[in-house]
C-alpha positions in Angstrom: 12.2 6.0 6.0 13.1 6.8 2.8 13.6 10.4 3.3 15.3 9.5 6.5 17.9 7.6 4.6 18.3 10.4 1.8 18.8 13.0 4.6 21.9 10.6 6.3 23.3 10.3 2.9 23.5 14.2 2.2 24.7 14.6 5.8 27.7 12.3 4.8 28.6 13.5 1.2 28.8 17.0 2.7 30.7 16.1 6.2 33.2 14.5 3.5 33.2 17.4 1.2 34.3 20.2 4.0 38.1 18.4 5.0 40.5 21.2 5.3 42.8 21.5 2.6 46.2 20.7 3.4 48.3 23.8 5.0 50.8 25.5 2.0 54.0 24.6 3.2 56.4 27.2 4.9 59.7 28.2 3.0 63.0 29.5 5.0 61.9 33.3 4.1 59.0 32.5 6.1 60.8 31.4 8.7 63.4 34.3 8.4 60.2 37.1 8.1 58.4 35.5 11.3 61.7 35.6 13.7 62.3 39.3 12.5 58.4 39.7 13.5 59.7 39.1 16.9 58.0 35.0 17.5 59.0 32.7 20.3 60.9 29.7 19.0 58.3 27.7 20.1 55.3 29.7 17.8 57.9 29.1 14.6 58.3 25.5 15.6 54.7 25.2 16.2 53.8 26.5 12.8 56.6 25.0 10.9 54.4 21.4 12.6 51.3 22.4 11.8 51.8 22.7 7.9 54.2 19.8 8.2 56.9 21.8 6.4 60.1 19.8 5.8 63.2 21.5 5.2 66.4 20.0 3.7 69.2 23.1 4.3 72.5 23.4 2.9 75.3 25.0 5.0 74.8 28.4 3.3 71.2 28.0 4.0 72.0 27.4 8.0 74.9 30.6 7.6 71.7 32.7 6.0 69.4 32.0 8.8 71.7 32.4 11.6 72.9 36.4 9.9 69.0 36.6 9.6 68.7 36.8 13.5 66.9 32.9 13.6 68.1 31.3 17.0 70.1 28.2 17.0 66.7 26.3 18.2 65.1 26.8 15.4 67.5 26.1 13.1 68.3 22.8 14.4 64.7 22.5 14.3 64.7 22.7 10.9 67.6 20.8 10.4 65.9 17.7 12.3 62.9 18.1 9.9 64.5 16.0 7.2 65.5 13.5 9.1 62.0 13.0 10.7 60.2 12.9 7.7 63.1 10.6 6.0 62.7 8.3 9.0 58.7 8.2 8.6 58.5 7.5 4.9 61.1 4.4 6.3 59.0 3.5 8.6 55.7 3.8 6.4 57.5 1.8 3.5 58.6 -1.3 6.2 55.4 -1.2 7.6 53.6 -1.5 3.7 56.7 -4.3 3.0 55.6 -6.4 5.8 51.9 -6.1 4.8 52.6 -6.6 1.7 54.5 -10.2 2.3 52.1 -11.4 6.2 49.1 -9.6 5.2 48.2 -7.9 8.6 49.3 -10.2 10.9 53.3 -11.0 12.1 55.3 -14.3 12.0 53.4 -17.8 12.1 49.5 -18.2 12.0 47.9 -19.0 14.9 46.7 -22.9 14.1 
């Protein structure tokens, strides 16, 4: 019993200790080099989501991409990232307000 428990415990400590790092972020050269490779919009887009890359562009940043051959889809794309992640942090700091004042439940107790 005691070994069986000693075996569960070292399968948990190392199922915790092998979490994927967290993807490096991509940066607008990235994006630039991978639509001069020739990628679908929807492979940049995919890959810009899976490291959770947020961009916030500046006009000449937009005017860059587009002379860089980038299609319009992806740079509204990008352009939407900002927003996306602003409106998630909103939601996330509402959601930790509301906690913070109910606990976990809305409005008036049940009794």
């Amino acid at each position: 019993m005691k070994q069986l428990l000693t075996y569960l415990a070292i399968v948990l400590l190392v199922g915790c200790a092998t979490a994927k790092p967290r993807p490096t972020p991509l940066s607008l050269a990235d994006i630039m080099s991978m639509s001069k490779a020739g990628l679908s919009d929807g492979e940049i887009i995919q890959r810009v989501e899976d490291t959770h890359s947020v961009f916030k562009l500046t006009a000449d940043d937009v005017v860059r991409l587009r002379n860089e051959g980038v299609s319009n889809g992806v740079v509204t794309y990008l352009l939407d990232t900002y927003t996306r992640a602003a409106m998630a942090e909103q939601r996330r700091r509402d959601s930790d307000e509301i906690r913070s004042q109910w606990g976990f439940y809305y409005g008036h107790p049940y009794w």
